[in-house]
Each structure stands twice: as structure tokens, then as C-alpha cells.
C-alpha positions as CSV (number, residue, x, y, z in Angstrom):
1,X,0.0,0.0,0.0
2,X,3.1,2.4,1.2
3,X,4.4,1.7,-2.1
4,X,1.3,2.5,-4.4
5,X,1.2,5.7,-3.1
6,X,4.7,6.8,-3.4
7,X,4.4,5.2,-6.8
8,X,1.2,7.5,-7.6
9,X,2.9,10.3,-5.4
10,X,5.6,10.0,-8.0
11,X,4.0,10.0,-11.1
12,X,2.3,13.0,-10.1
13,X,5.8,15.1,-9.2
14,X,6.9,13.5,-12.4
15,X,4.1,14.8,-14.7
16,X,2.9,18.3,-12.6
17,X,7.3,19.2,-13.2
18,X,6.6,18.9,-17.0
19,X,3.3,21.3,-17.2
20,X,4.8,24.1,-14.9
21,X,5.9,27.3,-15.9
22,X,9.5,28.4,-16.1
23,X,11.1,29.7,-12.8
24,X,10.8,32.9,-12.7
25,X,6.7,33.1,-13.5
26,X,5.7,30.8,-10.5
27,X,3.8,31.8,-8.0
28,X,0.7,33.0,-6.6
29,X,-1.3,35.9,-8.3
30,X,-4.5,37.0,-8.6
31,X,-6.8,36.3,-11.0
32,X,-7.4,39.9,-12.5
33,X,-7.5,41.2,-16.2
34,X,-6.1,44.2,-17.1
35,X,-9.8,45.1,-18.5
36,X,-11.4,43.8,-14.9
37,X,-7.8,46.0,-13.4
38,X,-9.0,49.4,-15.5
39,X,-12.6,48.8,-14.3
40,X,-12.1,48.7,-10.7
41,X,-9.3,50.2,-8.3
42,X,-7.0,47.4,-8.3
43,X,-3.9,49.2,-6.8
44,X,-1.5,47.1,-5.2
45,X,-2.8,43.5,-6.2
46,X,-0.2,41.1,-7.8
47,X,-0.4,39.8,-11.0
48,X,0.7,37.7,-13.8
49,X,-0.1,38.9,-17.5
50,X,1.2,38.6,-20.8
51,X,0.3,39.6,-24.3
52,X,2.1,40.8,-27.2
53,X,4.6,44.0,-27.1
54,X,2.1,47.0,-29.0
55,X,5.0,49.7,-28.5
56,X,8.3,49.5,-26.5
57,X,9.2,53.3,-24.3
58,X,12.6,53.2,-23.4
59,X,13.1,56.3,-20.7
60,X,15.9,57.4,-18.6
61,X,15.9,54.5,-15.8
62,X,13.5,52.8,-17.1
63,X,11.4,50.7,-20.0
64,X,7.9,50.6,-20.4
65,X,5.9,47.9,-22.6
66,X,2.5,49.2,-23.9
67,X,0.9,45.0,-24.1
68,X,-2.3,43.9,-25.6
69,X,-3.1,41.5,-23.1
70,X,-4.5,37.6,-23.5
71,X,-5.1,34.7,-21.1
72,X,-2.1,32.6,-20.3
73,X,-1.4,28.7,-21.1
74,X,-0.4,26.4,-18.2
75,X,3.3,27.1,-18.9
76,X,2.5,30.9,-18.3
77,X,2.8,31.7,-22.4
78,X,0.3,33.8,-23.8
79,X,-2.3,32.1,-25.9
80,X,-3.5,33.2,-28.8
81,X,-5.8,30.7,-30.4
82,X,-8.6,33.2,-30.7
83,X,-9.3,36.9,-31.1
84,X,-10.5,37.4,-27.8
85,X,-7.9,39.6,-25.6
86,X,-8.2,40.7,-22.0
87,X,-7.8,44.4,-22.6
88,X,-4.6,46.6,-22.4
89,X,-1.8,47.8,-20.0
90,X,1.0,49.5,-19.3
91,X,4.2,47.4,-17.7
92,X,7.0,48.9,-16.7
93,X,11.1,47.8,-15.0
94,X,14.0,49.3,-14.4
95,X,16.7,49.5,-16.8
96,X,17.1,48.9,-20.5
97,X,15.4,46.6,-22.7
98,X,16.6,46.9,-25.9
99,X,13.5,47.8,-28.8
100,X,15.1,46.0,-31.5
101,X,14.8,42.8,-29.1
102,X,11.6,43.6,-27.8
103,X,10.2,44.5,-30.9
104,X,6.2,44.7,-31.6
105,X,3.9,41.1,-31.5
106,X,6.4,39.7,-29.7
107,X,5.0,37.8,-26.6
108,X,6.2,38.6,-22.8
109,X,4.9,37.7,-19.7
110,X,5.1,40.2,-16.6
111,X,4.8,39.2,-13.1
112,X,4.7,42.7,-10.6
113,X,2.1,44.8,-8.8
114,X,-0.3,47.1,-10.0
115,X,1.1,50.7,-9.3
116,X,-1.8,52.6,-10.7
117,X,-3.2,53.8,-13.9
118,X,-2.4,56.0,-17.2
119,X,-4.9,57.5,-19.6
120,X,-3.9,57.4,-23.1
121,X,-5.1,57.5,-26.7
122,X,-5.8,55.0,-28.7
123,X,-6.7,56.5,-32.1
124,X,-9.2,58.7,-30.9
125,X,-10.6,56.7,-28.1
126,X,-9.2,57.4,-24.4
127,X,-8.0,54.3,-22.8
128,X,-7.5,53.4,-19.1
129,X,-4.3,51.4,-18.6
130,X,-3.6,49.6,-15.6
131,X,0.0,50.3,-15.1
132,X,2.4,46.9,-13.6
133,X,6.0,47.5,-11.9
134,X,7.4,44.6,-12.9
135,X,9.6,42.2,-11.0
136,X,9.7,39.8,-14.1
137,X,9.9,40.4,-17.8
138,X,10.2,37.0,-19.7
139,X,10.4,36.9,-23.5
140,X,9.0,34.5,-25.2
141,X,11.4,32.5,-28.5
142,X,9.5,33.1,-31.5
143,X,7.4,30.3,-32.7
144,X,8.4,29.0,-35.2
145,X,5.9,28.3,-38.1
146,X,6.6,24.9,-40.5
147,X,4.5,24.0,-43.3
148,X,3.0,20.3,-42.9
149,X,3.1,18.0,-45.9
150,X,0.7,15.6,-45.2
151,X,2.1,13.3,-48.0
152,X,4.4,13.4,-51.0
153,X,3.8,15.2,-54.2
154,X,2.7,12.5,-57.1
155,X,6.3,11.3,-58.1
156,X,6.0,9.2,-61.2
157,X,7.7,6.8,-59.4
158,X,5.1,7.0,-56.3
159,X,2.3,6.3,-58.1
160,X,-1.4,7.7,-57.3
161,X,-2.4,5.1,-54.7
């Protein structure tokens, strides 16, 4: 019996370590949207959001990200399977993060605390961004995109069947 459960005990270490998120994104954080954040006065909470870079600000001690933001996947990358994006905001760290690295539709992930807000334009519209001191800026690699041959061209030699 001992052993069965430090078998199943185990298996679950074994297969929870292959779904978790890299270092530096773990962690408890609420379960806020920048959209939910800009509604209500969320100063202070800590959060984990990502998106894709919109514009990059590079100032004198610092770097902010203006991020269209989108749900997470299990391993903390942003997921874009469909159109449907949890608002805008505004992170921002200390130091120098290079635009030509951190260039636009590139996907990050912020951990930090919500230090207040920014009104902005977008277009024409004025936009309330939650703005995030960040403790973590991870970016993403670029996927990759690979055209799938599902089978061989007809080859003389190949035949039609």
C-alpha cells in the first residue's frame, strides 16, 4: 500500500514538473485582467499577464511595454488561439530593454504589482491602462511556423495510390 502511493505520489511530481511554468513566473497571483484591473481600483494587487509588445518606451531608468493582453497557457505563455484579448496595459522595470529585441507582436509575460493607472489614446478613443511594476519580464522565443506536408507530391515513381 506504502508503495502505491509513493508510486502515484511520483508520477504526479513527475508529470505536474513537465506542465509548470519556467522559474521565474511561478507563484501566486491574482486572477485579474487588465480590462477587470482598468474597471475597478486594483492598486496594489499582484499579478501575472502577458500579451504581445504594441509599442516598446525606453526612458531614462526605465522601460515601459504598452501589451495587448491575452489569457495565459499552463506554462505561463500567452495564448492566442482566438481573437478574444483581455484588454490593455501598461508594464514597466527598471533599466534597458533593448526595442530592437523587444520588438512589436512579440510575446512577454510580466509578473509585478499594479502601481496605478495611465490615460492614453488610442486613435481617438481614451483608454485606461492599468500600469504593472514589474519584477519579471520574460520573453517568449518566436514560434516558429513549418509548413506540414501531409504526404508526398505525385512522383512518377510514387504512383497515385
Amino acid at each position: 500500500m506504502k508503495l502505491r502511493l509513493a508510486l502515484l505520489a511520483a508520477g504526479v511530481a513527475l508529470i505536474s514538473a513537465c506542465a509548470s511554468q519556467p522559474k521565474p513566473l511561478q507563484g501566486a497571483f491574482t486572477a485579474l485582467t487588465p480590462t477587470d484591473a482598468a474597471a475597478q481600483d486594483s492598486t496594489g494587487a499582484v499579478v501575472r499577464w502577458g500579451g504581445r509588445i504594441v509599442n516598446v518606451e525606453p526612458q531614462a531608468n526605465r522601460t515601459c511595454f504598452e501589451m495587448i493582453s491575452t489569457r495565459l497557457t499552463d506554462s505561463g505563455r500567452p495564448y492566442w488561439a482566438t481573437d478574444d484579448t483581455g484588454g490593455r496595459f501598461l508594464a514597466c522595470r527598471t533599466g534597458f530593454y533593448d526595442p530592437a529585441l523587444f520588438e512589436r507582436n512579440r510575446e512577454v509575460t510580466f509578473t509585478g504589482r499594479i502601481s496605478g493607472y495611465e490615460s492614453r489614446r488610442i486613435g481617438e478613443y481614451d483608454y485606461r491602462f492599468p500600469q504593472l511594476d514589474a519584477e519579471v519580464v520574460y520573453l517568449w522565443p518566436v514560434r516558429e511556423r513549418v509548413d506540414v506536408i501531409e504526404r508526398p507530391a505525385p512522383w512518377p515513381w510514387w504512383g497515385w495510390w
